[in-house]
C-alpha positions as CSV (number, residue, x, y, z in Angstrom):
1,X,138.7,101.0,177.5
2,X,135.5,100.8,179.0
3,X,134.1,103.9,180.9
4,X,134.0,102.2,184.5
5,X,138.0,101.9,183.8
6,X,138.9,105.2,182.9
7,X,136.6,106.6,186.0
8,X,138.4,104.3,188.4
9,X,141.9,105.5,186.6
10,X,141.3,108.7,187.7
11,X,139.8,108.3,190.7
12,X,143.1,106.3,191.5
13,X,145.1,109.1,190.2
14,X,143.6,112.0,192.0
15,X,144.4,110.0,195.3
16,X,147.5,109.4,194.5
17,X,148.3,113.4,193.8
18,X,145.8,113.9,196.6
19,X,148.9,111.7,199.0
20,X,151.7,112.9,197.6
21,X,150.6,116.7,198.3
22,X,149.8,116.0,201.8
23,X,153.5,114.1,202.0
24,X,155.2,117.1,200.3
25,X,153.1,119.5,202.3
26,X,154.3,117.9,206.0
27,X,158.3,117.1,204.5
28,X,158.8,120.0,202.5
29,X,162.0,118.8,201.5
30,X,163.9,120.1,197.8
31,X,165.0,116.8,196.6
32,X,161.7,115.3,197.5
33,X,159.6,117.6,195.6
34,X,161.5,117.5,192.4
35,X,161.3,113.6,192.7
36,X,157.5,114.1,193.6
37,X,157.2,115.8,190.4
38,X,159.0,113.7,188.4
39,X,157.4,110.8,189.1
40,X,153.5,112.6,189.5
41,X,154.2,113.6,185.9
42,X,155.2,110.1,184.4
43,X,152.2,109.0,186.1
44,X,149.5,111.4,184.6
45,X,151.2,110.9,181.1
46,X,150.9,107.3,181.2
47,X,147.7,107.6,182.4
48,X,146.2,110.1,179.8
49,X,148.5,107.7,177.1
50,X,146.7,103.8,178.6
51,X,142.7,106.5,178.3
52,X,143.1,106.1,174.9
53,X,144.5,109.9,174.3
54,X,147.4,110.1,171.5
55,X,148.3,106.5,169.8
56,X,148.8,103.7,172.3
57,X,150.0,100.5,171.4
58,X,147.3,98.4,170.6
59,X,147.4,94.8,172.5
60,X,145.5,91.5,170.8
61,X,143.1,89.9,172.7
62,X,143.2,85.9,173.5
């Protein structure tokens, strides 16, 4: 993964904590944090799993 990719990744993922924190911050609800959680943790593990961290499934190229 070239280096412009894995900038924008996590560029793209820091706003996308950055939204959710404001959204828990103003609802402040129980159920929405834990799904929050869940779903900010699948997020930064598929992330750190598609930057090349741990074995990925490597893809061919047409």
């Amino acid at each position: 993964m070239p280096l412009i990719d894995k900038v924008l990744a996590a560029l793209s993922m820091a706003l996308l904590i950055a939204f959710l924190g404001i959204l828990i911050w103003w609802v402040r609800e129980p159920d929405l944090i834990i799904v929050v959680a869940v779903v900010s943790a699948m997020a930064v593990y598929d992330f750190w799993k598609g930057a090349g961290h741990g074995e990925t499934i490597k893809m061919h190229r047409d």
